[in-house]
MARDO-698029 format. One record per residue (C-alpha): residue in one letter; x, y negated, z negated. Coordinates in pm, whole numbers, plus 50000, padded with zeros to 5 digits. Each point is the difference from the previous one (the first is absolute). Example, Ala and Ser with C-alpha at 12.3 -4.5 7.8 and 13.67 -1.06 7.14 Angstrom:
<recs>
A512305045049220
S501374965650066
</recs>
This chain:
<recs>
X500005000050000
X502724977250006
X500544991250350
X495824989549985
X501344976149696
X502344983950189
X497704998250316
X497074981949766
X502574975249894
X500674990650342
X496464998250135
X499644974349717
X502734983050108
X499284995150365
X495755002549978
X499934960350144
X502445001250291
X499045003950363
X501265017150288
X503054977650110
X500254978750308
X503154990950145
X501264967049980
X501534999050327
X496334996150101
X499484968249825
X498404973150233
X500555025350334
X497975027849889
X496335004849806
X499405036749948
X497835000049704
X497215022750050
X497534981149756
X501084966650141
X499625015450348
X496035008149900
X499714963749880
X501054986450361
X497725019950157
X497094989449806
X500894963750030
X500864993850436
X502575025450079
X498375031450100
X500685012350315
X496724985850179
X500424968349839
X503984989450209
X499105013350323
X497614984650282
X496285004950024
X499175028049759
X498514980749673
X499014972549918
X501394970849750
X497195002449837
X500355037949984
X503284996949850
X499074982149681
X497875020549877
X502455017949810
X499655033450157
X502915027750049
X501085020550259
X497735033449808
X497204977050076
X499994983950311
X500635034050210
X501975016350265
X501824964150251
X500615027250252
X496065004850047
X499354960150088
X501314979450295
X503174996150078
X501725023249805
X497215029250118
X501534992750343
X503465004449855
X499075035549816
X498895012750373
X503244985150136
X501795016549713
X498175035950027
X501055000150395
X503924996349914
X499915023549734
X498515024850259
X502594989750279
X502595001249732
X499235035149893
X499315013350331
X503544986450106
X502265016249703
X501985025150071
X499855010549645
X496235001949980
X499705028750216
X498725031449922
X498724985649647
X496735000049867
X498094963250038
X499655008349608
X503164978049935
X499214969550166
X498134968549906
X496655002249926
X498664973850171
X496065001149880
X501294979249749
X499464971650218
X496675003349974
X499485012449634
X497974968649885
X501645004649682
X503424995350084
X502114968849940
X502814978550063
X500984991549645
X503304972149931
X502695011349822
X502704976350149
X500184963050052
X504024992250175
X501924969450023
X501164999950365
X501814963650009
X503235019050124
X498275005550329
X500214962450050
X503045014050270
X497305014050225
X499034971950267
X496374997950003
X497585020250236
X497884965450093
X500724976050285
X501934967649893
X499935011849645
X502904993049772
X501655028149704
X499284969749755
X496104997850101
X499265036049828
X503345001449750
X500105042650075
X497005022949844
X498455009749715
X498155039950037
X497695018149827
X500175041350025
X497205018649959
X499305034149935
X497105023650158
X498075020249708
X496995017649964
X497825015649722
X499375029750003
X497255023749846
X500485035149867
X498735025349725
X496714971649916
X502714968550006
X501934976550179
X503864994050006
X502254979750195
X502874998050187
X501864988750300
X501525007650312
X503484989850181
X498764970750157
X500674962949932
X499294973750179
X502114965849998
X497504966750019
X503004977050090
X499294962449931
X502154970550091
X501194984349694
X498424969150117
X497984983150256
X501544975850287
X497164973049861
X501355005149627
X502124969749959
X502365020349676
X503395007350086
X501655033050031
X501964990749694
X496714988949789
X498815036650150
X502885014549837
X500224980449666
X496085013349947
X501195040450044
X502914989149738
X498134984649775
X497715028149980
X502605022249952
X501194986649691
X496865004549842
X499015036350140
X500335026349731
X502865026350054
X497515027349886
X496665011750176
X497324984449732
X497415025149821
X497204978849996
X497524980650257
X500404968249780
X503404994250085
X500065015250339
X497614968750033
X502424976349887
X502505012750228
X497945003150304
X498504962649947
X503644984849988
X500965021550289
X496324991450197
X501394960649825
X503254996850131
X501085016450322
X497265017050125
X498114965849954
X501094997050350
X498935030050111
X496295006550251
X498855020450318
X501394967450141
X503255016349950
X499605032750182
X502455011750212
X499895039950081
X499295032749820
X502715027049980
X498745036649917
X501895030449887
X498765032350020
X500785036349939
X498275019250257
X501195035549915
X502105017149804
X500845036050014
X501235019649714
X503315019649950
X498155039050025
X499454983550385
X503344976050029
X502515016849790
X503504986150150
X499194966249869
X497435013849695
X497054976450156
X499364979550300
X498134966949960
X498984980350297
X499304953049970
X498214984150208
X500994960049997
X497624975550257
X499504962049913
X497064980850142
X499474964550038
X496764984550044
X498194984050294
X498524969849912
X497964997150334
X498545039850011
X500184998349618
X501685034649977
X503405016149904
X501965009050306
X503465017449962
X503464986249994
X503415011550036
X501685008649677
X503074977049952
X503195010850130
X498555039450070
X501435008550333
X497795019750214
X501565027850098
X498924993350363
X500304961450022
X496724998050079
X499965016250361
X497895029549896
X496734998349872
X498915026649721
X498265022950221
X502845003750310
X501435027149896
X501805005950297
X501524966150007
X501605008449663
X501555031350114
X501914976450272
X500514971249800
X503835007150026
X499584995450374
X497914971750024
X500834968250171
X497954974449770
X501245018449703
X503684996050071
X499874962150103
X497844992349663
X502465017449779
X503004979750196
X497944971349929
X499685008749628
X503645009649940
X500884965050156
X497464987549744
X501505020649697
X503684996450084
X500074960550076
X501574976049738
X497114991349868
X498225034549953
X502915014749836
X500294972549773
X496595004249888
X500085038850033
X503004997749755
X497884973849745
X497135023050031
X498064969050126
X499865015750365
X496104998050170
X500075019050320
X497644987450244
X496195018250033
X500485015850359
X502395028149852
X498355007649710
X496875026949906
X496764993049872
X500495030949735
X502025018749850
X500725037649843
X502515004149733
X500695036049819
X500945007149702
X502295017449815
X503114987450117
X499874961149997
X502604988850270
X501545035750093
X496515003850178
X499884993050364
X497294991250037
X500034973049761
X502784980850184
X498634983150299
X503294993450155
X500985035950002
X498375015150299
X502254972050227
X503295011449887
X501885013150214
X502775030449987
X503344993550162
X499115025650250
X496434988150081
X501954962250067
X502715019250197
X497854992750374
X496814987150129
X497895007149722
X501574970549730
X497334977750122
X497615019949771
X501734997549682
X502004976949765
X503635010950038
X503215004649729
X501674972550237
X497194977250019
X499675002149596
X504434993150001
X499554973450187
X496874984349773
X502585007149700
X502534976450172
X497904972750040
X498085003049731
X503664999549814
X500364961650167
X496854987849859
X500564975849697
X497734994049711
X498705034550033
X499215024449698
X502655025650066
X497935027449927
X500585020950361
X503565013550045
X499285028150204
X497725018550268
X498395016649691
X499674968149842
X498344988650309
X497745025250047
X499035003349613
X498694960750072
X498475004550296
X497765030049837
X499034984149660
X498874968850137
X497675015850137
X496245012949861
X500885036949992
X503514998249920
X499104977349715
X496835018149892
X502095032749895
X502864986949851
X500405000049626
X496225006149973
X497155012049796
X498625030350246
X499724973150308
X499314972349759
X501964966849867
X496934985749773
X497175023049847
X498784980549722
X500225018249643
X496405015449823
X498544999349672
X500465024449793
X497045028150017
X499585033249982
X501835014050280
X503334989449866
X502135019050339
X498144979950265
X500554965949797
X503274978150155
X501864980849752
X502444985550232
X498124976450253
X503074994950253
X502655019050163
X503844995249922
X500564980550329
X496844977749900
X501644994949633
X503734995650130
X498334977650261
X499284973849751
X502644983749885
X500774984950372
X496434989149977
X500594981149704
X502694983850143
X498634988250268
X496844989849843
X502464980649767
X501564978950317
X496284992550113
X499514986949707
X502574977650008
X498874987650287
X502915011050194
X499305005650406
X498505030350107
X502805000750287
X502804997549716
X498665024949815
X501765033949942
X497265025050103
X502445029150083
X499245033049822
X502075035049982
X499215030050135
X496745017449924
X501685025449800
X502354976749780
X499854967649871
X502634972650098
X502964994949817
X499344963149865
X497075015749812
X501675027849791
X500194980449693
X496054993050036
X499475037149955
X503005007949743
X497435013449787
X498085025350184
X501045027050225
X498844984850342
X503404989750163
X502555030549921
X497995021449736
X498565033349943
X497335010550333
X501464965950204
X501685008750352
X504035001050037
X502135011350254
X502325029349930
X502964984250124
X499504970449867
X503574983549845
X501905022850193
X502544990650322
X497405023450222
X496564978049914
X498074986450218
X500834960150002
X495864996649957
X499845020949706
X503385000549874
X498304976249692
X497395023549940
X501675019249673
X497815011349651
X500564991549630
X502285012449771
X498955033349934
X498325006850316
X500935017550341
X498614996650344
X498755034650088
X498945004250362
X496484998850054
X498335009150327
X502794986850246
X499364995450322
X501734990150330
X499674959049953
X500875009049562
X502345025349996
X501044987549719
X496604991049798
X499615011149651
X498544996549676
X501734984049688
X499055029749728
X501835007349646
X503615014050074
X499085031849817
X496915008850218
X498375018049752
X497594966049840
X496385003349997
X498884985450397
X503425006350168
X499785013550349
X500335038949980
X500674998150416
X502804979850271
X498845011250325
X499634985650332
X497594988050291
X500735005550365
X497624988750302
X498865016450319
X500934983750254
X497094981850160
X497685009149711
X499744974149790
X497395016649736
X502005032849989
X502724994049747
X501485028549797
X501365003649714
X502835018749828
X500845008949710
X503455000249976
X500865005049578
X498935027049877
X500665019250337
X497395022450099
X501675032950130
X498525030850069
X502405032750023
X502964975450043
X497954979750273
X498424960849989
X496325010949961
X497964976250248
X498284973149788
X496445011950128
X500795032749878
X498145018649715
X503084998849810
X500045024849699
X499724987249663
X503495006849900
X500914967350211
X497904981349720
X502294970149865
X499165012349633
X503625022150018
X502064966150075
X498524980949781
X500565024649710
X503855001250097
X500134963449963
X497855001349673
X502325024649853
X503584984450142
X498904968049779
X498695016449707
X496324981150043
X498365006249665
X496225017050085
X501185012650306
X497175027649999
X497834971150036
X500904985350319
X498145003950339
X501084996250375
X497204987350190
X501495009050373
X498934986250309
X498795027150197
X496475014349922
X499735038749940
X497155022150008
X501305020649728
X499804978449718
X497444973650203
X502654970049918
X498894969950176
X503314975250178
X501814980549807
X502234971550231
X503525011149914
X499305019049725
X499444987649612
X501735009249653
X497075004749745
X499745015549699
X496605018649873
X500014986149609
X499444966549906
X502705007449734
X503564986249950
X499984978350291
X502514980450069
X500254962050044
X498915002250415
X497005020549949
X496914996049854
X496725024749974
X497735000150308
X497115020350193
X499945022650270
X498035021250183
X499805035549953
X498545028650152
X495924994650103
X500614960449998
X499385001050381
X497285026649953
X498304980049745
X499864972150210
X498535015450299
X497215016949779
X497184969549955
X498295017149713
X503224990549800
X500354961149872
X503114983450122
X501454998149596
X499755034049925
X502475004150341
X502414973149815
X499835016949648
X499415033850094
X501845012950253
X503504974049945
X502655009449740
X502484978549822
X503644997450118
X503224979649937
X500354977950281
X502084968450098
X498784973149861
X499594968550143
X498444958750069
X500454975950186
X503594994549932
X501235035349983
X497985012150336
X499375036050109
X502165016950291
X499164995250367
X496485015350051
X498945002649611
X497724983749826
X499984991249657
X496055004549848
X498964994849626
X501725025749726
X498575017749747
X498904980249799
X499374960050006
X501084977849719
X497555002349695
X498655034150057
X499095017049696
X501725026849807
X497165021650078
X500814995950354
X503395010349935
X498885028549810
X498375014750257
X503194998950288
X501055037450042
X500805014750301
X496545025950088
X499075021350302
X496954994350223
X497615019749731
X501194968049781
X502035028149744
X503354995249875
X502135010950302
X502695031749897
X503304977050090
X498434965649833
X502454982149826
X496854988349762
X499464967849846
X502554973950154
X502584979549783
X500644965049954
X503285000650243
X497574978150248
X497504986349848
X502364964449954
X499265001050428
X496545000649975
X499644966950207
X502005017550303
X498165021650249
X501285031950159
X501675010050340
X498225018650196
X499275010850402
X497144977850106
X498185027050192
X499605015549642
X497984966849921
X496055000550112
X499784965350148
X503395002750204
X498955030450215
X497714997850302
X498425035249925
X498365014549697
X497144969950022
X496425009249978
X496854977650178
X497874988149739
X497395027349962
X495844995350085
X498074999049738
X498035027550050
X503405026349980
X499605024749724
X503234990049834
X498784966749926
X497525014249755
</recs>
């Protein structure tokens, strides 16, 4: 009974704190969920910023997102759900990867027209670092709009089961993306930007627990900077979607498959309707000399005459003074005729994936620019001879310093490239929930690691606005996607977004053989850069993890990606540590390999090499799925242990789901809690916020146990099968080793959460189905 003493003495202790929010956020970020419901209810619901769906009258009447309906069912955004079900379609039809699998996986789309569904806010973003962008109207100036200010939100639904009704959501958000002011407002940029810092002083640095002061906070928000915010200020919505995602029993080489659709639409003042766009700086495969349909004009795009004299066209664009320049700033805005109007990323894999790199299908080999057929492709000379000027260009940012360099920029400027890199399953912002009763489909974290490493750059230039300093001497050059820049490593001394645990490195990095790019890109003290699915543009790429290996969340995995030729959806990967071998032969990675290849036997070497006290207890969650012991994928692999006991310092006690979680939530007669507390069990697992993020393609959800929980919850944390008994291995009743964590959420893969998957999502029964009663 001791360890329940010291556990009542710390509930006490920490019964009036909230979950944290990170100050980096502070007058650039508003995550809040309570705050978020406040906004709604008072202008800022979805209907209420863009054109011609209510009323102004209709949005002051205090109403929220629950209660004013499905947008998607009401001109123009009804228009944009058909528009949206028709790419999804085309999308799935046209991956490679989608073939021969059941539709089961896929979006369900009759969620467009479930009556019940919403688009709830659960972000409000300080854009004023997009000031760079020149603006999309005729004769308008950056200073007459002073960059953007968005608001995400996130499809849900209720849903009714067993004689009640739950909800949830789905992997959707969609961006409402306002100018931060009007070309009639007569306020400066800089009185723009002193309004976002003033209200950052004064925004609390942990979510609040009640709607009183959520009130306060929204009303000097609504007060100060989004005083200057109305439908007047519309500029464009931006959706991302997942519109499938298979499962590791049917993708086993990469443990899952997840599919994004990206599409932005601006809107037609004359026709009053959304009409699609092309995505910023996402290069259409084609260059826009094959429509979606001509198939056969996209088997000979290598040998068609329009396509070769618009990609010499763009490469003169790209490789002139000026594009480099801004290509090497990260400023660069390629013009609209080369771009797409969508865009598919996949996930897991981040950069490595081909797909996800628009520039990659026009690189040429040596061999394929050897003759005749170099007009097709972007050649190693062409990107030499780029370096070279590029290396003549003054003022610049210095951040390319090689054809990998190069390439790297090219790709994560761009929507796709972007989109997977350092994110949250295909997301950078997906707002944080309440605490509830389904505790393993309940985010903590409300932003990716690139969104929270992002933000000190922000702040600076927000700072210089401010100021009033000129947009045009502003500094508005950023670092890669993957890394920070340099001049803002002190900014994030504290956390482990630069070089710490989960961020990307470069194996080489500090050595005389590193790439001059990456050559910077080293980990803590304490850390190593493990490879992590390399590729042929990262040969290099890894994963900063502890030097031993063996702490709770390190990659159990280094393996590899290779691409078919000419098949851009059919990446493979390897695994190349542990080996798989099979009677002294590589097994094919496809292969039913026998469970003797299971990582467990590595893992214990490495266990038992360091002398890791409670070895017994530790778990390799592998990659691969296998029928044998139905595993589900885990990207890269994870160390876990079983028992929240003796934890150490990087871990903290979690959920996960067991056997008959998916089961359970396929059967309707079974509410969706009883899935969360039933059929989950309680693991060690990394923990992590906003400053100490997950690894690529992780996500970190709620622990345990929230802050203020009673002892009687406590009590009542063993480890049980799916009859709800006392499970033969359970460690029982957990100790106090975490419980000083209890703020932190837990790593896990984001397919394991409910709301992060595309499948597994039930219509909203009729009435008159027996399991409603």
């Amino acid at each position: 009974m001791r360890w329940m003493v010291v556990l009542a003495s710390l509930a006490l202790a920490l019964l009036n704190e909230a979950a944290a929010a990170d100050p980096l956020e502070r007058g650039l970020a508003v995550s809040d969920p309570l705050v978020m419901r406040h906004l709604e209810s008072h202008g800022f619901r979805i209907d209420c910023l863009i054109p011609h769906v209510s009323s102004p009258d209709e949005c002051t009447h205090g109403s929220t997102s629950d209660a004013i309906g499905n947008p998607f069912l009401h001109p123009p955004l009804k228009q944009v759900a058909g528009t949206i079900k028709e790419r999804i379609l085309e999308a799935q039809a046209d991956s490679l990867e989608a073939r021969g699998v059941a539709n089961d996986y896929g979006f369900p789309v009759n969620f467009f027209d479930d009556p019940r569904a919403t688009l709830a806010l659960v972000g409000v973003v300080n854009r004023l670092d997009r000031s760079f962008r020149p603006p999309r109207i005729k004769s308008a100036k950056r200073e007459d709009f002073c960059g953007e200010v968005r608001f995400i939100y996130r499809f849900g639904y209720v849903e009714a089961r067993s004689g009640a009704q739950y909800a949830s959501r789905l992997p959707l958000t969609l961006n409402v993306v306002m100018r931060a002011k009007t070309r009639e407002n007569l306020l400066s940029c800089a009185q723009i930007a002193q309004s976002w810092d003033r209200f950052g002083s004064v925004q609390p640095l942990s979510f609040v627990a009640d709607a009183d002061t959520a009130a306060t906070v929204a009303t000097s928000l609504v007060a100060g900077p989004l005083a200057q915010i109305s439908r007047a200020n519309f500029d464009r919505i931006e959706l991302n979607m997942q519109i499938m995602r298979i499962p590791a029993a049917e993708k086993k080489d990469f443990g899952t498959h997840a599919e994004y659709l990206l599409m932005v639409f601006n809107f037609d003042s004359d026709t009053k309707q959304f009409v699609e766009t092309k995505l910023e700086n996402q290069i259409d495969r084609y260059l826009g000399v094959c429509r979606t349909t001509d198939k056969l004009c996209r088997a000979l795009i290598l040998q068609n005459p329009r396509f070769k004299q618009r990609l010499a066209k763009l490469k003169q664009f790209l490789f002139s003074d000026r594009g480099l320049y801004d290509l090497d700033q990260g400023t660069l805005i390629i013009p609209s005729q080369y771009l797409s109007f969508s865009g598919v990323s996949v996930a897991p894999g981040g950069e490595s994936r081909f797909r996800n790199g628009p520039i990659n299908p026009f690189l040429g080999s040596t061999s394929q620019c050897a003759g005749k057929a170099r007009s097709s492709f972007i050649c190693p000379d062409e990107l030499d001879q780029a370096l070279a000027a590029l290396d003549k260009i003054a003022g610049r940012a210095g951040l390319i310093k090689s054809p990998r360099g190069l390439i790297a920029r090219l790709n994560d400027m761009s929507c796709t490239g972007c989109h997977q890199t350092r994110a949250i399953a295909g997301f950078h912002f997906t707002g944080a929930d309440t605490a509830g009763n389904m505790r393993a489909n309940e985010i903590l974290v409300p932003g990716s690691a690139h969104f929270f490493s992002d933000l000190p750059r922000r702040r600076a230039i927000m700072a210089e606005i401010g100021k009033g300093t000129s947009l045009h001497a502003i500094d508005f050059s950023r670092g890669f996607a993957a890394r920070p820049q340099m001049r803002f490593r002190g900014d994030l001394a504290d956390t482990a977004l630069f070089d710490g645990w989960g961020a990307p490195c470069d194996t080489l990095a500090g050595t005389a053989n590193a790439d001059a790019s990456f050559a910077p890109w080293s980990c803590a003290k304490g850390l190593v850069c493990r490879p992590f699915m390399k590729s042929p543009i990262n040969p290099e790429r890894g994963l900063c993890v502890s030097a031993s290996g063996v702490e709770i969340g390190d990659i159990l995995e280094e393996g590899s990606v290779t691409w078919a030729e000419g098949q851009i959806a059919r990446d493979v990967y390897r695994r190349d540590f542990p080996p798989y071998s099979r009677n002294g032969a590589q097994a094919d990675p496809y292969d039913s390999t026998p469970m003797s290849t299971k990582l467990s036997p590595y893992l214990r070497k490495r266990l038992g090499d360091l002398n890791i006290a409670n070895a017994a207890t530790y778990l390799g969650a592998q990659q691969q799925f296998w029928a044998q012991d139905k595993s589900g994928g885990f990207p890269g692999g994870m160390v876990r242990v079983k028992c929240c006991r003796s934890l150490p310092g990087s871990a903290t006690c979690g959920k996960v789901a067991a056997t008959g979680f998916n089961d359970c939530l396929d059967d309707l007669r079974q509410p969706l809690p009883v899935c969360f507390n039933k059929y989950v069990t309680y693991a060690g697992l990394r923990a992590c916020d906003s400053a100490h993020p997950c690894r690529e393609d992780y996500i970190c959800v709620r622990g345990a146990l929230e802050r203020g929980e009673s002892v009687r919850t406590l009590r009542a944390i063993t480890l049980n099968d799916a009859k709800g008994q006392q499970a033969p291995d359970s460690c029982g009743a957990p100790d106090a080793s975490w419980y000083g964590k209890i703020a932190q959420g837990t790593c896990i893969p984001p397919y394991f959460v409910l709301q992060f998957r595309a499948d597994k999502h039930n219509r909203l029964p009729r009435a008159s189905e027996d399991y409603l009663r």
